[in-house]
N, C-alpha and C positions, 0 to 999 in steps of 0.2 A: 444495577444494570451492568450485566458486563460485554465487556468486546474484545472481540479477536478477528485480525488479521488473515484475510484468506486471499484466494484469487483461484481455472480448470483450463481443460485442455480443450482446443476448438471441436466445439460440434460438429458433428456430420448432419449433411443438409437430407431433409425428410424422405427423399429417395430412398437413401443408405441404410433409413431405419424402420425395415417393415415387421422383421422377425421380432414379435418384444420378450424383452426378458424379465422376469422375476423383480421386482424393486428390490425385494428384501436380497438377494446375490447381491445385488449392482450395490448396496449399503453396505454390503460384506467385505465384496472387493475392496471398495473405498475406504474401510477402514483397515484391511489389513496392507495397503500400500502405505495408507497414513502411517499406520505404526512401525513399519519397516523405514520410513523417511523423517522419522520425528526425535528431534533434538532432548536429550537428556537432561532436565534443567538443572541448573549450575555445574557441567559438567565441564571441564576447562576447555579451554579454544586449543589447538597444536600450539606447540611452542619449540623451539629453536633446537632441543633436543630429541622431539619425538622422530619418529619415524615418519619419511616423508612429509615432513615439516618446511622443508625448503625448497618445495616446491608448492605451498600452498600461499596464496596471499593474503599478505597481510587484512586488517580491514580496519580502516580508520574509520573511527565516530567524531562529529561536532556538533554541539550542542550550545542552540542560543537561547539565550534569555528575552524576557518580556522586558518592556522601558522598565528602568526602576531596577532591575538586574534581582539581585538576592534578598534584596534590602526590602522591596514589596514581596515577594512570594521566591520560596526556597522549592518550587514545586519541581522546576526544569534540572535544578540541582542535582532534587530525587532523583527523578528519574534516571540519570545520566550515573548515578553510583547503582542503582540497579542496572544498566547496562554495563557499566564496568565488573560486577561481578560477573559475570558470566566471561569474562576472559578479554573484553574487547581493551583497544585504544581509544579513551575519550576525554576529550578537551573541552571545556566549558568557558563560552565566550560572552560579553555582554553583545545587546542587538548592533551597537555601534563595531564593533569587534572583526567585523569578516574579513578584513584585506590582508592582514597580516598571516593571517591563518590558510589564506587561499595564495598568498607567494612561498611560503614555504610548501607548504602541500603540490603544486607545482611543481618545485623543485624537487620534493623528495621521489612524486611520480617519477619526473624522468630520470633519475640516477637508480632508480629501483632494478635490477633482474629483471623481480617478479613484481608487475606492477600490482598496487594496493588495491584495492577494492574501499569507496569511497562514501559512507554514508552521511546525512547532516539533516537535523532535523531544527525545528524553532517553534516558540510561542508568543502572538502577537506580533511585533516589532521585528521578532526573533525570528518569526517565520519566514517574513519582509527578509533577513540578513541570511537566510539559509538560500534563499532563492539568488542572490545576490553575488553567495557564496559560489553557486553555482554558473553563474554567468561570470565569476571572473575565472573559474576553470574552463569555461566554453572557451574565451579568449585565446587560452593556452592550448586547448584541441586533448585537456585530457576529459575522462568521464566521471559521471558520477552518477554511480548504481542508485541511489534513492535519495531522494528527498521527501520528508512529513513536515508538513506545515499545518500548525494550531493555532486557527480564528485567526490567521494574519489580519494587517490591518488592508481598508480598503485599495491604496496604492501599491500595493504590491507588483512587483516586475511580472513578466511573462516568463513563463517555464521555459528556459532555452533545449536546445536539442541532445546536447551531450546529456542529460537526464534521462534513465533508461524506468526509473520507474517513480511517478510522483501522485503523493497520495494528501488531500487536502480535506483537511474534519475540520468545519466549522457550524457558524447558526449565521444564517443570512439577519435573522431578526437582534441583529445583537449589532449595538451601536458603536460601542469600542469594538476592536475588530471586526467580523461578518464578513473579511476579504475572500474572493472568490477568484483565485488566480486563473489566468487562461494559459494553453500551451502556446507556444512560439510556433510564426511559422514554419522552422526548423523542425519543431518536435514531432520524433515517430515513437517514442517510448510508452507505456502505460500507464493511465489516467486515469485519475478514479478521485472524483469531489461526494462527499458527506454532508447535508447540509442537515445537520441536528436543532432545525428551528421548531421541531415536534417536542422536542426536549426542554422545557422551560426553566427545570430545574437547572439548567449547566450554565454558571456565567463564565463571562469571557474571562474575567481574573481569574476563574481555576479552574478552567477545561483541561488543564494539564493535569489536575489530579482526580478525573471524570473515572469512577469506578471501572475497574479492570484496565487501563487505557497504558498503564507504565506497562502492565506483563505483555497485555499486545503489540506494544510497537517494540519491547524486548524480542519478544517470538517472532515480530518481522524481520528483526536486525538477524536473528540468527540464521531464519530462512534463508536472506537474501545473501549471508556471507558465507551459509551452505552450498548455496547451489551456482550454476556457472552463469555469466549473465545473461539476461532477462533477453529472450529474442522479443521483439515487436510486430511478428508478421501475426494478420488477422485481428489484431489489438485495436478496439474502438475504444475510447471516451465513455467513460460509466458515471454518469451522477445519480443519485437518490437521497430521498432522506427518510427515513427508518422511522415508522409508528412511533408514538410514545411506548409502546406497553410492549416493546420487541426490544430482544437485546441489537444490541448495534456490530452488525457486521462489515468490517471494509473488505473488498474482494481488490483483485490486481487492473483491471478492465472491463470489455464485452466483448463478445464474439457472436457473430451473427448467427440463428436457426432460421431454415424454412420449415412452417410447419403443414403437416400431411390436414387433412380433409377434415373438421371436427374435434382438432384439438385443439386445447383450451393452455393457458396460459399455466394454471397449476398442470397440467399434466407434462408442458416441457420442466418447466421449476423443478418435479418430482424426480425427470429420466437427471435430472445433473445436479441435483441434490444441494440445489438451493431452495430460499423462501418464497413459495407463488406469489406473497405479498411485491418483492422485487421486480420481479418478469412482467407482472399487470400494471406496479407504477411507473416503470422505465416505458413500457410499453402503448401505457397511456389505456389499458383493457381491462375487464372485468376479470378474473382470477379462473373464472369457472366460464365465463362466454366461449361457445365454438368459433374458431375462427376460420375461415378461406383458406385452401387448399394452397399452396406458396406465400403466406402470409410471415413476412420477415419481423424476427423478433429479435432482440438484444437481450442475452443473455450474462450474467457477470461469470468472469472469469477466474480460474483458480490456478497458481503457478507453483504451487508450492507442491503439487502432487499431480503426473499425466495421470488423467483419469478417463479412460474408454465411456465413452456415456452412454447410457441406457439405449437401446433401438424398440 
């Protein structure tokens, strides 16, 4: 099963799109932006000597572990030296671990020039300490571009607001963790819950090493510490949970469509080149039903590339 990391640019409402175009162009375009915007893998991050190096910011990675630390499952370890090769800064902490880590980070934000760009992801417990992590930089008023949280446990905090983009893969059917965190009511940033209870095969002790799942949230980290930060305008709350027999996509959000007179739920899916499977489940619709002329749909979101969407 593999997964990757996505998120699009806000659709234009069904007025705007009468003229249609080609699918197979609008595929074209989309991939020759991706290709013009995509990360070289292992290619190194700037460094102190490159050229305009010192004006790019830094990007700190933190990585928690599940209860039990390395001692049960070395998974979060992985992961976190596959993030480190691609160039980054990363720290590996037990789930008890965040306080210390979030007073210096603190501190080094503000004595920074160029402030850091700040990511922290967890599993389990960990995920519990990354949210955590994030609430004692709230306190402080600095930001933190992402948080990924894996199968936290039930108690988990609310998403505070300095969080500009929080992405949460769990299985609600799963008894050790199944945590389904909520935003705060501060938060305006991007939201996006995964509930993989379709998924029987993934327990909670090694979702962290869920086929494809270390390159995808690599290729998040690198997106998110490519590009400049995440705006939130037109950003809704996106939940799904993904077939069994479909790879697993996480997208950035939704953004609202209205749709014109007899279109159906795959036929938006198609103009923005996602799965009509997504569009009918969020939507609560059959994939192929015609729907009502302003018939407001939730579509997920993709940030990693503006993409002009089909009319």
């Amino acid at each position: 099963m593999g997964l990757s990391l996505f998120g699009s640019a806000a659709p234009a409402p069904a007025a705007a799109r009468k003229a249609p175009f080609p699918a197979a162009l609008v595929r074209l375009a989309i991939a020759l932006i991706l290709a013009v915007l995509a990360v070289v893998p292992g290619a190194p991050r700037a460094g102190a000597n490159d050229a305009g190096a010192a004006q790019k910011p830094e990007t700190l990675v933190f990585v928690f572990r599940a209860m039990g630390g390395k001692f049960v499952s070395r998974d979060m370890d992985d992961l976190a030296s596959a993030i480190q090769a691609q160039g980054f800064d990363v720290k590996v902490y037990n789930y008890t671990g965040y306080l210390r880590p979030a007073k210096e980070t603190v501190q080094q934000w503000r004595s920074a020039a160029v402030k850091p760009r700040i990511i922290a992801l967890g599993h389990s417990a960990g995920g519990d300490s990354a949210i955590r992590f994030a609430l004692a930089l709230n306190r402080a008023h600095v930001p933190v571009d992402l948080i990924i949280t894996l199968d936290p446990t039930r108690i988990a905090n609310r998403v505070p607001g300095n969080v500009a983009r929080f992405i949460n893969i769990y299985s609600s059917k799963h008894t050790l963790g199944g945590g389904d965190p909520e935003p705060g009511k501060d938060f305006k940033g991007h939201f996006v819950t995964v509930d993989l209870k379709n998924h029987p095969d993934i327990w909670h002790l090694h979702m962290a090493r869920m086929a494809g799942l270390q390159e995808a949230v690599v290729a998040k980290i690198d997106e998110v510490a490519d590009a400049p930060p995440a705006s939130a305008e037109g950003a809704l709350p996106l939940e799904y949970a993904p077939p069994r027999d479909t790879a697993v996509e996480i997208w950035d959000s939704a953004v609202p469509v209205v749709t014109g007179a007899g279109e159906t739920a795959a036929m938006v899916a198609a103009q923005f080149a996602v799965p009509a499977w997504v569009v009918a489940q969020v939507n609560g619709v059959g994939a192929d039903d015609p729907l009502a002329a302003g018939r407001r749909l939730l579509v997920p979101r993709r940030l990693a590339a503006v993409v002009a969407p089909a009319n």
